[in-house]
LOLOFI-680056 format. One record per atom (N, C-alpha, C): x, y, z. Coordinates in steps of 0.1 Angstrom, whole numbers, padded with zeros to 4 digits, always signed. Atoms other than C-alpha are relative to their C-alpha. Example, Ala and Ser with C-alpha at 12.3 -4.5 7.8 and 13.67 -1.06 7.14 Angstrom:
+0009-0012+0000;+0123-0045+0078;+0009+0012+0000;-0009-0011+0000;+0137-0011+0071;-0008+0011+0008;
//
This chain:
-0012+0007+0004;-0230-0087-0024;+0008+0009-0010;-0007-0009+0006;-0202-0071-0038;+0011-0009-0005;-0016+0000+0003;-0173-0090-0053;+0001-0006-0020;-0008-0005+0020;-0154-0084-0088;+0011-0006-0002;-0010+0011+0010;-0131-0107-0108;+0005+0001-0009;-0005-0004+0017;-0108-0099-0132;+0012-0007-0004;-0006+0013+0005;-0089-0123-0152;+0004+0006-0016;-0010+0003+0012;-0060-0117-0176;-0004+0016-0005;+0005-0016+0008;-0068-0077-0178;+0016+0007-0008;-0007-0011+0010;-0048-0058-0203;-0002+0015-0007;+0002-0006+0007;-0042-0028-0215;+0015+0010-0006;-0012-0008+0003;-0018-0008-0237;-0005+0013-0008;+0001-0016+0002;-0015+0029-0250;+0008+0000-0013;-0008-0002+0012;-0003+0034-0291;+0015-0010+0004;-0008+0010+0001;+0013+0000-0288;+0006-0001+0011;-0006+0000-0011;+0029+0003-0253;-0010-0008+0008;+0009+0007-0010;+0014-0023-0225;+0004+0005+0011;+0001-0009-0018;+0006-0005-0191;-0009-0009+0005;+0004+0013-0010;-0013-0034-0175;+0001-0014-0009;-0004+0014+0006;+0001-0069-0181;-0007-0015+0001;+0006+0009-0003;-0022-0092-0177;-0001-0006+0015;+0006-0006-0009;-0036-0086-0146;-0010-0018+0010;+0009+0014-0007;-0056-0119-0121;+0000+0008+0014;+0002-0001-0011;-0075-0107-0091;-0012+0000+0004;+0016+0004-0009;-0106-0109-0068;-0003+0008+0012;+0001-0001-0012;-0117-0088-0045;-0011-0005+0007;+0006+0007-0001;-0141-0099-0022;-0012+0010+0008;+0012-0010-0010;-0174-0087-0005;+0008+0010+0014;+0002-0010-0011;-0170-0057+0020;+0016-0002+0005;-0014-0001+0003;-0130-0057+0016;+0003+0013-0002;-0007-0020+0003;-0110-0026+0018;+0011-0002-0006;-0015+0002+0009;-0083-0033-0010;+0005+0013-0010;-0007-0014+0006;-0056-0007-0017;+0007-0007-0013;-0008-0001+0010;-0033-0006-0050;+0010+0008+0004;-0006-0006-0004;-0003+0004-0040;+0015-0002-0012;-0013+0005+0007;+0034+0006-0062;+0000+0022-0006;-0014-0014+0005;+0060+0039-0075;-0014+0005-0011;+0006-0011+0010;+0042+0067-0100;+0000-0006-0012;-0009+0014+0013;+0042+0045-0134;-0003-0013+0002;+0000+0010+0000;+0032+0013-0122;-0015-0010-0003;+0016+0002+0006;-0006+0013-0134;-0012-0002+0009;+0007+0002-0005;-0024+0013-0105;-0015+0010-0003;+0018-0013+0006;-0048+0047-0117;-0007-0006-0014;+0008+0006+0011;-0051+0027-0149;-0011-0012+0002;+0011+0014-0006;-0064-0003-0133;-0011+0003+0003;+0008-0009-0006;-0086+0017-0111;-0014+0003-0012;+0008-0012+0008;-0100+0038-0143;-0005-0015-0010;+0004+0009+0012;-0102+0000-0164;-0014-0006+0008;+0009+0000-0011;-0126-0009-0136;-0007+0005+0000;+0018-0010+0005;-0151+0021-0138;-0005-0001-0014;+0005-0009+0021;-0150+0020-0177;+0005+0013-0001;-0003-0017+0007;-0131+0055-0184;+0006-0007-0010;-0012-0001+0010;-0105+0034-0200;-0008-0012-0010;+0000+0010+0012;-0110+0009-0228;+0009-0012+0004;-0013+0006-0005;-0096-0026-0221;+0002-0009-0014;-0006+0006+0010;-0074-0044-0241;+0002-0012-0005;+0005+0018-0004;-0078-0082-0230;-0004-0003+0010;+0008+0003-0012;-0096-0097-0206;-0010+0001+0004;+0010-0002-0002;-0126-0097-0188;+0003+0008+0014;+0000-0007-0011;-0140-0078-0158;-0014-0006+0006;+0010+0002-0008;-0165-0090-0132;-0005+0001+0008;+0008-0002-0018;-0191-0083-0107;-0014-0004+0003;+0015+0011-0001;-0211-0106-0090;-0004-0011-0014;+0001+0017+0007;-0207-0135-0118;-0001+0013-0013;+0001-0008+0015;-0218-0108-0146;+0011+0009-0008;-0009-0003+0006;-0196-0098-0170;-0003+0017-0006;+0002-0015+0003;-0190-0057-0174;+0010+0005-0007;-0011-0005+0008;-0160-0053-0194;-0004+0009-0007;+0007-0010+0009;-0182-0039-0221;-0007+0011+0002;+0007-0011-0003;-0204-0016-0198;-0002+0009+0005;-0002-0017-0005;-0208+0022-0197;-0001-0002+0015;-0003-0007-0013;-0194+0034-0166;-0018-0002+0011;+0018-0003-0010;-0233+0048-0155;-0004-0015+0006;+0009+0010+0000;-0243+0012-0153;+0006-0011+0006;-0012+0010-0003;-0214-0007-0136;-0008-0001+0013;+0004+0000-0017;-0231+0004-0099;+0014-0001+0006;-0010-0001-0008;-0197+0012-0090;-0001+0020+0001;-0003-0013+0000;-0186+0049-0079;+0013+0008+0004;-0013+0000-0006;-0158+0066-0080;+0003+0015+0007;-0005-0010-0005;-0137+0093-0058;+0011+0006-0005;-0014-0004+0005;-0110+0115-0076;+0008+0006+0005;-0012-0009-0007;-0078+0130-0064;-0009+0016+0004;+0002-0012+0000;-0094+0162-0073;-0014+0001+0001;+0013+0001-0005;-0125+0171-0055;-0017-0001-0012;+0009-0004+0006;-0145+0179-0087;-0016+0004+0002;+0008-0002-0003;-0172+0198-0072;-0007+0010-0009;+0009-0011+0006;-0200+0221-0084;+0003+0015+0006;-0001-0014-0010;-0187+0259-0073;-0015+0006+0002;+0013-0008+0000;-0223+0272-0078;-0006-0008+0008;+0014+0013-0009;-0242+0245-0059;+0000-0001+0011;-0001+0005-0015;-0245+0239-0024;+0005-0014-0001;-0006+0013+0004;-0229+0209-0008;-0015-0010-0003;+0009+0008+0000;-0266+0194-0007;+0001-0004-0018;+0007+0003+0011;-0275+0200-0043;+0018-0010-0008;-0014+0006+0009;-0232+0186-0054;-0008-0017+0008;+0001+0014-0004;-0241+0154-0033;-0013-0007-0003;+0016+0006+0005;-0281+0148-0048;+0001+0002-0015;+0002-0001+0011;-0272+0159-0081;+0000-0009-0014;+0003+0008+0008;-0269+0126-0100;-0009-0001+0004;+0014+0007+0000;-0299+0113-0083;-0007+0011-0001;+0013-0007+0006;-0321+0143-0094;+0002-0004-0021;-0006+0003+0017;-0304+0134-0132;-0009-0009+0001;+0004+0014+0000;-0316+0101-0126;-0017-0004+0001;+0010-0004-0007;-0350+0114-0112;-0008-0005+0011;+0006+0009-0011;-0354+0094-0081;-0008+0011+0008;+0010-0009-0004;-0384+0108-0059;+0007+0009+0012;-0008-0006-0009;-0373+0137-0038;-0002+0003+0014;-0001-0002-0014;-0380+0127-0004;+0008-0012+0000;-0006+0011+0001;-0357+0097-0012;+0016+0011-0001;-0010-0011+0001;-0330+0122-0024;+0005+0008+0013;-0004-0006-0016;-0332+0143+0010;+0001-0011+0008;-0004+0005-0014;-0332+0110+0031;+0014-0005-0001;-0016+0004+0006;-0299+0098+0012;+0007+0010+0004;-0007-0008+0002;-0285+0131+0012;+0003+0000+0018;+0004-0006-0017;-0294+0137+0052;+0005-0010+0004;-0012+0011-0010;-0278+0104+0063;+0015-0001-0007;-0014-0002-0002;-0247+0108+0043;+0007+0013+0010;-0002-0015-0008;-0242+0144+0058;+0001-0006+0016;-0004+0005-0014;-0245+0124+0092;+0010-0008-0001;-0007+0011-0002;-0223+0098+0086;+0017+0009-0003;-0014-0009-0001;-0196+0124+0074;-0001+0011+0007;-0006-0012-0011;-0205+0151+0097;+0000+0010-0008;+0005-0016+0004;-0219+0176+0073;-0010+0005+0000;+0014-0008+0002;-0251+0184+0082;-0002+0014+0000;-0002-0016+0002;-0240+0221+0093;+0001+0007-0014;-0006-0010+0009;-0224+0228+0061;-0011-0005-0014;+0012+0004+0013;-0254+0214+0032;-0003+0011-0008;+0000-0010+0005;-0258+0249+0027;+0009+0007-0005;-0015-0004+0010;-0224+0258+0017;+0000-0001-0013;-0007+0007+0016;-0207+0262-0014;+0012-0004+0001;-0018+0007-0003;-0171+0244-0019;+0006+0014+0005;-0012-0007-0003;-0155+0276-0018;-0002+0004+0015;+0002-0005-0014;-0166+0283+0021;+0003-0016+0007;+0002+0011-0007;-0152+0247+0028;+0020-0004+0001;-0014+0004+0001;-0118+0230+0039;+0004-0011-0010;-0001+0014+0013;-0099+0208+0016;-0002-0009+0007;+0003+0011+0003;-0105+0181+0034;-0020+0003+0004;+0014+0000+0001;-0149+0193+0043;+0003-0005-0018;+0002-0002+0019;-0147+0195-0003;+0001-0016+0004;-0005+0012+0002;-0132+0159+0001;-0011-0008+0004;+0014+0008-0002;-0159+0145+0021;-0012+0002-0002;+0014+0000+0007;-0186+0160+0002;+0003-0008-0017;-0004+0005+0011;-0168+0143-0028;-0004-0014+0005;+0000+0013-0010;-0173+0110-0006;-0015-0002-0001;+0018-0001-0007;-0212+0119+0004;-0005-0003-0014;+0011+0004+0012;-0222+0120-0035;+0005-0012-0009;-0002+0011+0005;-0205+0086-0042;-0009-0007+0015;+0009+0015-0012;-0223+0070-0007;-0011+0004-0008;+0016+0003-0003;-0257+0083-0015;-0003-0008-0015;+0003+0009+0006;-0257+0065-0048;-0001-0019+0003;-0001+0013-0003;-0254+0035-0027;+0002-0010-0013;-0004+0009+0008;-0231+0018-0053;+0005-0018+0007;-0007+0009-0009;-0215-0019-0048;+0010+0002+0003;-0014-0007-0003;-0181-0009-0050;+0002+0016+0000;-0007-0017+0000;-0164+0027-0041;+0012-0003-0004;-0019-0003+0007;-0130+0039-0059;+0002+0009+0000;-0005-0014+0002;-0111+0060-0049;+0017+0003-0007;-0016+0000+0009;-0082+0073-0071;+0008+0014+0009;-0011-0011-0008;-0055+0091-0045;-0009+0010+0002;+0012-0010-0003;-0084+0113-0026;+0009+0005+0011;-0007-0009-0006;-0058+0126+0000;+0013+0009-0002;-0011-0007-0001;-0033+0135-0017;+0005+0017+0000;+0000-0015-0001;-0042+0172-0022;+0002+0009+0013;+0001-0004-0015;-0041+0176+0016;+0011+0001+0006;-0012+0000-0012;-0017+0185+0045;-0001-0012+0005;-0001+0010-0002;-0001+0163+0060;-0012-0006+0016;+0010+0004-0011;-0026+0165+0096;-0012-0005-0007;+0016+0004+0008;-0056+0164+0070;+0000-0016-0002;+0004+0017+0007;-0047+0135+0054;+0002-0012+0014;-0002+0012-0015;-0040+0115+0090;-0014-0002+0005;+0008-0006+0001;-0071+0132+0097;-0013-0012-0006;+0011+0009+0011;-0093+0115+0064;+0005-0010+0004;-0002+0016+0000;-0077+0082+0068;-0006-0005+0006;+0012+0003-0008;-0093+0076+0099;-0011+0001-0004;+0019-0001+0000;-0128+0089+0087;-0002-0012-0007;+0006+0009+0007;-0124+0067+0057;-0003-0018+0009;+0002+0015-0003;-0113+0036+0079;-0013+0000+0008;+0014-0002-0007;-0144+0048+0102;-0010-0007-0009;+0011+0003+0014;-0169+0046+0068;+0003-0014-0009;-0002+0015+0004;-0157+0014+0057;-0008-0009+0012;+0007+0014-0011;-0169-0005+0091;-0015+0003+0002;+0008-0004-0003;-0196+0020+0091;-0009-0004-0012;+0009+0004+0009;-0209+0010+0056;+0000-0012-0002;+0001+0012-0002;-0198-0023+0059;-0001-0001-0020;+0003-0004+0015;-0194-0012+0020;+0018-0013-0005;-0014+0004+0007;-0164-0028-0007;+0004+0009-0007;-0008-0015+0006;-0140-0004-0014;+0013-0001-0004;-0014+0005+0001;-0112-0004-0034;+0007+0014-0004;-0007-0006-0003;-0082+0019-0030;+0009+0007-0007;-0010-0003+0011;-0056+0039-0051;+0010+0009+0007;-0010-0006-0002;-0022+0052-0038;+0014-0004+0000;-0012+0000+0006;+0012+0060-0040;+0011-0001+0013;-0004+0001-0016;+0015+0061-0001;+0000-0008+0009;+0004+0012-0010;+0023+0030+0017;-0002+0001+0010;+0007-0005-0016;+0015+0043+0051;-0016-0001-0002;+0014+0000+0001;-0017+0049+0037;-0005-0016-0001;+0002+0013+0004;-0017+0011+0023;+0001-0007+0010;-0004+0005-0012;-0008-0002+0053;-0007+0001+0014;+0007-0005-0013;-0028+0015+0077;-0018-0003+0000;+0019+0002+0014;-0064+0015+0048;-0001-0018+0003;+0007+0012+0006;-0063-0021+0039;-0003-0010+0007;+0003+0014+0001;-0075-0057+0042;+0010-0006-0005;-0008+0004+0010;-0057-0064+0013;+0008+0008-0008;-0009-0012+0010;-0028-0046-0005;+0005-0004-0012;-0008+0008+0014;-0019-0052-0043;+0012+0007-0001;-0010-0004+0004;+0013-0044-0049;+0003+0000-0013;-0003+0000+0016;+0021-0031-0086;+0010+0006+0001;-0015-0005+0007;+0051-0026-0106;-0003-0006-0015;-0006-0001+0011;+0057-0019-0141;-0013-0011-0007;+0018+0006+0004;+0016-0031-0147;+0003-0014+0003;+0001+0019-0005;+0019-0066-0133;+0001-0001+0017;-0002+0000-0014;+0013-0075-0095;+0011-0007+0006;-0015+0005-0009;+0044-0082-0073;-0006-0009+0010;+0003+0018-0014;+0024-0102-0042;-0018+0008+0005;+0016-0004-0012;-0015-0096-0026;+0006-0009+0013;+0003+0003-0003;-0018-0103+0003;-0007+0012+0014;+0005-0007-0010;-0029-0087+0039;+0013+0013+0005;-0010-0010-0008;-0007-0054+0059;+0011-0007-0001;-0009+0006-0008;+0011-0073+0082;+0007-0014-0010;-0005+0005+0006;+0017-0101+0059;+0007+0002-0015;-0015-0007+0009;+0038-0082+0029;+0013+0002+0010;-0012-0004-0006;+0057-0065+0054;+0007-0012+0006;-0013+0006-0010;+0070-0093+0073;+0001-0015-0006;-0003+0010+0004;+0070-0122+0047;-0005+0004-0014;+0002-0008+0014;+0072-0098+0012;+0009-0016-0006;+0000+0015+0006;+0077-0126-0018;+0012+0009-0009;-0007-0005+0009;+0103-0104-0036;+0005+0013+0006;-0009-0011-0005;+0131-0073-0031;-0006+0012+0000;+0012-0015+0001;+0105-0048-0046;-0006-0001+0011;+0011-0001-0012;+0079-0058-0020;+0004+0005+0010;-0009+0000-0007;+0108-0057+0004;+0004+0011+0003;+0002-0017+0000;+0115-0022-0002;-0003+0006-0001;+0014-0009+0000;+0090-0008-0011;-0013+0004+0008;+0007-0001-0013;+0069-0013+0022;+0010+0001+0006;-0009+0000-0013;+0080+0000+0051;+0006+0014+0001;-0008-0015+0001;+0092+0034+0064;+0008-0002+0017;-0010-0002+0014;+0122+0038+0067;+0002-0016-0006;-0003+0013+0013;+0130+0011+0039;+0007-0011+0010;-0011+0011+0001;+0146-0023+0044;+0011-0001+0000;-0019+0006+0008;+0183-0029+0049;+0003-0008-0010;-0001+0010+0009;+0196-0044+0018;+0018-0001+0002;-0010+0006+0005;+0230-0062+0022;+0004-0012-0008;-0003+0013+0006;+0251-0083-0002;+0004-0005-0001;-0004+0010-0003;+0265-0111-0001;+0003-0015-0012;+0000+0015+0003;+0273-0149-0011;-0001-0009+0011;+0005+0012-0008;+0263-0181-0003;+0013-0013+0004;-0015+0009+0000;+0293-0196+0018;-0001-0017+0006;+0003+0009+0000;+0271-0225+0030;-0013-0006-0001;+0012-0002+0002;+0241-0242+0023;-0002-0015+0001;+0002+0016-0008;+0223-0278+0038;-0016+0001+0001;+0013+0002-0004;+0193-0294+0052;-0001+0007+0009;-0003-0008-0007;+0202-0270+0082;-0005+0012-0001;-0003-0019+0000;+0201-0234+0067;+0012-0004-0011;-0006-0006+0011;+0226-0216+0050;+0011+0009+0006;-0008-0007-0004;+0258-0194+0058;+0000+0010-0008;-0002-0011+0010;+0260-0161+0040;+0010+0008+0005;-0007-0014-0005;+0291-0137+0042;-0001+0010-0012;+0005-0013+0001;+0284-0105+0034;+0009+0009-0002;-0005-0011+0002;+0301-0077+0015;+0010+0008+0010;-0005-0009-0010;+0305-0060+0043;+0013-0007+0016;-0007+0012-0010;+0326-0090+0061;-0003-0004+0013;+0003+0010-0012;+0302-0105+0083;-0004-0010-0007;+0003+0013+0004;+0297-0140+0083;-0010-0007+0005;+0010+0003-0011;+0261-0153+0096;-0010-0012-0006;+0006+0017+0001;+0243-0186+0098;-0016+0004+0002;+0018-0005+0003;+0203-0180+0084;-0008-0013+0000;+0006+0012-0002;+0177-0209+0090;-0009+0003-0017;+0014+0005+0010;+0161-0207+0053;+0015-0008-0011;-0004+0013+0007;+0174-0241+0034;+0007+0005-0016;-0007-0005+0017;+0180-0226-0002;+0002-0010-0011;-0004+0013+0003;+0177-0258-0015;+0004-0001-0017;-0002-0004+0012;+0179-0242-0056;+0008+0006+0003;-0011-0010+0001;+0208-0221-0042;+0013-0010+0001;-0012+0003-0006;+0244-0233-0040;+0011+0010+0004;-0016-0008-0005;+0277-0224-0024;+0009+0010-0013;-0005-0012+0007;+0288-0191-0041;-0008+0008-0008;+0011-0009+0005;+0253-0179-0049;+0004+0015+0001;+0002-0013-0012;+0250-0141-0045;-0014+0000+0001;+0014-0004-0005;+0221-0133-0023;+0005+0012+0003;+0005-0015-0012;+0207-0101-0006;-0004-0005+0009;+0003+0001-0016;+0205-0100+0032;-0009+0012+0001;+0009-0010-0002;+0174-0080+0040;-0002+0006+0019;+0005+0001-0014;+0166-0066+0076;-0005+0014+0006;+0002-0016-0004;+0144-0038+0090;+0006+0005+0011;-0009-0007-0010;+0155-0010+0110;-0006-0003+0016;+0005+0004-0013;+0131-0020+0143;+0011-0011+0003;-0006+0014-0010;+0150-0055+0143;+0014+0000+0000;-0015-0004-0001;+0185-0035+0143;+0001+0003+0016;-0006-0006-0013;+0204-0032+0175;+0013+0000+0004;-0017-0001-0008;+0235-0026+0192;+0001-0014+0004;-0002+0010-0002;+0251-0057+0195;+0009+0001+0016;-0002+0004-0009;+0260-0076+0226;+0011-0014+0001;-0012+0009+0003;+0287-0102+0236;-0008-0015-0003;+0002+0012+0003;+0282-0135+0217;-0013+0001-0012;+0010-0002+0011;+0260-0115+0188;+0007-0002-0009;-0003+0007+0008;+0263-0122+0153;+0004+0016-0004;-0008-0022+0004;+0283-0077+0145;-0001-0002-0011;-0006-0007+0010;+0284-0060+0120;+0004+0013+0001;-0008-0015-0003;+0306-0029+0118;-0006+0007-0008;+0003-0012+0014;+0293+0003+0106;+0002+0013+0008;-0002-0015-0006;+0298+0041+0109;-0012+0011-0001;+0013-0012+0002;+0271+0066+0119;+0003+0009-0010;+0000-0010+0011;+0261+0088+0095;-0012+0010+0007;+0004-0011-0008;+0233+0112+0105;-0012-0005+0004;+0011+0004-0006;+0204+0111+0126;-0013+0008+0006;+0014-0010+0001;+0168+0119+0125;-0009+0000+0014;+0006+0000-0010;+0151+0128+0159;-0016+0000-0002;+0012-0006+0004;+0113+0122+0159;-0009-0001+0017;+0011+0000-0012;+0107+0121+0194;-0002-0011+0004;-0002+0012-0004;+0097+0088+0201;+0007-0009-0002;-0010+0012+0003;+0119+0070+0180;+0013+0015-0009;-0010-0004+0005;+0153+0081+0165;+0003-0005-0014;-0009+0011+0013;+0168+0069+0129;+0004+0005+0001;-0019-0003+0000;+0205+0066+0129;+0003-0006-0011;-0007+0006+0015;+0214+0063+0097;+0018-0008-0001;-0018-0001+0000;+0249+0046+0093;+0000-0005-0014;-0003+0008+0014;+0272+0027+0066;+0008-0010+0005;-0005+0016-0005;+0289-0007+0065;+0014+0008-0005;-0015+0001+0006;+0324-0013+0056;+0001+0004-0016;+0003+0002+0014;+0311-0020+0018;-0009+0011-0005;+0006-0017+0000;+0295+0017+0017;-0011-0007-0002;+0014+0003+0002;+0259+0003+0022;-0007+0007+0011;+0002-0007-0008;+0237+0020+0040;-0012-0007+0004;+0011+0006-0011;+0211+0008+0070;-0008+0005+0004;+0005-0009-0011;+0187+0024+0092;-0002-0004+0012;+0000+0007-0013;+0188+0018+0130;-0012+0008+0005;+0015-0006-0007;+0154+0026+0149;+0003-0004+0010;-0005-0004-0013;+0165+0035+0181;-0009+0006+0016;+0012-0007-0005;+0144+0050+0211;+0007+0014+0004;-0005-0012+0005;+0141+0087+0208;+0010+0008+0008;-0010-0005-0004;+0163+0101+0235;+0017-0002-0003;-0013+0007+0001;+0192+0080+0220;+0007+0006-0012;-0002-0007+0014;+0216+0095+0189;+0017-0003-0003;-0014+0002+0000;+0250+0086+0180;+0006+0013-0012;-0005-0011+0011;+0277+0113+0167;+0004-0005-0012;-0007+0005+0016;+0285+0117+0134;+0012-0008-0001;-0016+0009+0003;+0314+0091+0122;+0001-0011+0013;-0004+0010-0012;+0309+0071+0153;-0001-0013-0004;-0002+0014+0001;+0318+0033+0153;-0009-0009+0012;+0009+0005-0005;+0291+0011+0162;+0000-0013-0004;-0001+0017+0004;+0288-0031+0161;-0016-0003+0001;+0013-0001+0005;+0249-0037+0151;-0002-0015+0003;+0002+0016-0002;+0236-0072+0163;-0012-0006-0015;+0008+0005+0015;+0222-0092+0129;-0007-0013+0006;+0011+0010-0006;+0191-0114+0145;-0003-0011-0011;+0005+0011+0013;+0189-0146+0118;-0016-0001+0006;+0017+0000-0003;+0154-0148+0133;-0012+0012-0009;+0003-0021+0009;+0150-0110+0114;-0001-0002-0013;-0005-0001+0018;+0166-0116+0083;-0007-0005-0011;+0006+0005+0013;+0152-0120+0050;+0011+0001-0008;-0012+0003+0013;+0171-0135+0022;-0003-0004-0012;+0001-0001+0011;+0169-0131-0013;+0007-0007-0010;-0010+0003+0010;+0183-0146-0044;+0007+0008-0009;-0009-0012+0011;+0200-0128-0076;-0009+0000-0009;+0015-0008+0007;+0165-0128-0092;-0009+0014+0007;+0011-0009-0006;+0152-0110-0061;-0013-0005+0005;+0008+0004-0009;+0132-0137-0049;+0001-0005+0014;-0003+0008-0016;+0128-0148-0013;+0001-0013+0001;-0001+0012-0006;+0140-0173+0003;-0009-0008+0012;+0011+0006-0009;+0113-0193+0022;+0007+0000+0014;-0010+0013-0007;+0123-0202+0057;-0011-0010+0005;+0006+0010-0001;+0113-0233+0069;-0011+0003+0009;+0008-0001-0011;+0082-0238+0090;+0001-0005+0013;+0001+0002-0012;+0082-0239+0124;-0006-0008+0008;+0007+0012+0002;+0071-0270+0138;-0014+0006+0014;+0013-0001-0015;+0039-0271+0168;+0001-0003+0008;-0002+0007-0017;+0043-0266+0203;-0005-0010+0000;
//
């Protein structure tokens, strides 16, 4: 069993607070990322978790016992760093046994640890190596092999691809999601790359500015995020953000016209908003399309457009210089300055208030 509880974590730096009082749980054999902008404390969290850092309030837990106070060595967690920190002189055997000969575990226990990580990542050829006769991402997964064979409860990794090309790192992601089902281990996550967060996790934290924005699962941020950060901040390309007021609002729904002078009828109630709110109109680029007769238009002018082969983005702008992204399929491309009417799906939309929180919409009753 593996799960860790942390309640009310804090920490600040010469009077400055970089995690704000912190509540989370992960749970047994969970793959939970940390994901938010450069600055938002997720490497600190990470690092308050092994013990590098010192914390400032709060507790930390694993498995019911309380570790806030306890040297790193002794947590049974292990961590993975950006930077491979290998031994140049050592083989990869002796970099991936070399705590457990510290430690002095017997050494036919050491070779059988070492010999089934090397299978599980696929290094048995190279055990003889030294790092420097290895690719950045082989270094990476021998950085991996001498955190498994300590068979800790938790793994941490703090941003382990980012040193890599971009094939590599597509590359590792897969191995890791492989070695997660394969270890059936709890692992928790550190990056700056929501693709990666998205693609890695169970569960994604979202941080900003040391305090969490929303947990929950992939697919549930993206398509029912609790706030405008979440909202833009998942997702490639970004979220349309248009703005607007609130020109009606009922047991019904709500009418919003929009900056950009459309007028459209949205099914979330608003029942704390009134007529002349401003809200934000949210809507990704998949659920953009060329409108059709008896759609709900909005006018905008192409701007430029990125071909990737299977899909297109067409970048354009509104009337109110806002800018969109259309996800198109890839043989399609409109010229520069072209005039286009964009169909706005109220089934799509997300809607915000002038704090930037979401607007619920109602639940959908049962076939």
């Amino acid at each position: 069993m593996a799960n860790l509880k942390i309640n009310n974590l804090q920490k600040g730096f010469e009077g400055f607070s970089i995690i704000k009082g912190i509540d989370l749980e992960v749970g047994d054999k969970e793959f939970v990322v940390f994901v938010g902008p450069s600055g938002c404390g997720k490497s600190t969290l990470l690092r308050l978790i092994a013990g590098l850092e010192e914390v400032s309030g709060g507790s930390i837990e694993l498995d019911g016992r309380d570790i806030t106070e306890v040297s790193p060595a002794k947590r049974d967690l292990a961590m993975v760093f950006q930077t491979y920190a290998l031994y140049p002189h050592m083989s990869v055997r002796k970099n991936m046994s070399f705590a457990l000969d510290l430690a002095g575990v017997p050494k036919a226990e050491v070779q059988q640890k070492v010999d089934e990580a090397a299978r599980i990542l696929e290094l048995g050829p190279m055990l003889e190596r030294k790092p420097k006769q290895l690719s950045g991402g082989q270094r990476q997964r021998v950085a991996i092999g001498r955190a498994i064979v300590r068979n800790p409860k938790i793994f941490l990794f703090d941003e382990p691809l980012s040193n890599l090309d971009a094939a590599l790192r597509v590359q590792m992601r897969l191995e890791l999601a492989r070695l997660h089902k394969e270890l059936q281990a709890t692992m928790i996550y550190v990056t700056h790359d929501q693709v990666e967060a998205m693609t890695l996790a169970d569960k994604v934290v979202v941080l900003n500015g040391g305090r969490v924005e929303q947990v929950g699962s992939p697919l549930e941020l993206y398509h029912s995020p609790a706030n405008l950060f979440v909202a833009s901040f998942l997702g490639t390309p970004k979220m349309g953000l248009l703005k607007g007021r609130l020109s009606r609002v009922d047991g019904q729904g709500c009418e919003v016209l929009l900056e950009a002078g459309t007028r459209i009828q949205l099914p979330q109630r608003g029942a704390h908003l009134s007529v002349g709110s401003p809200v934000t109109l949210g809507i990704r680029p998949e659920h953009l399309e060329l409108a059709r007769p008896g759609d709900c238009t909005l006018q905008v002018a192409t701007d430029v457009s990125e071909r990737l082969g299977s899909d297109t983005f067409c970048h354009v702008v509104t009337a109110s210089g806002e800018a969109l992204t259309l996800r198109i399929r890839g043989d399609l491309a409109s010229a520069y300055g072209q005039q286009l009417s964009l169909n706005l799906d109220a089934e799509h939309c997300h809607l915000f208030d002038a704090d930037g929180v979401a607007v619920a919409r109602p639940l959908r009753a049962a076939a």
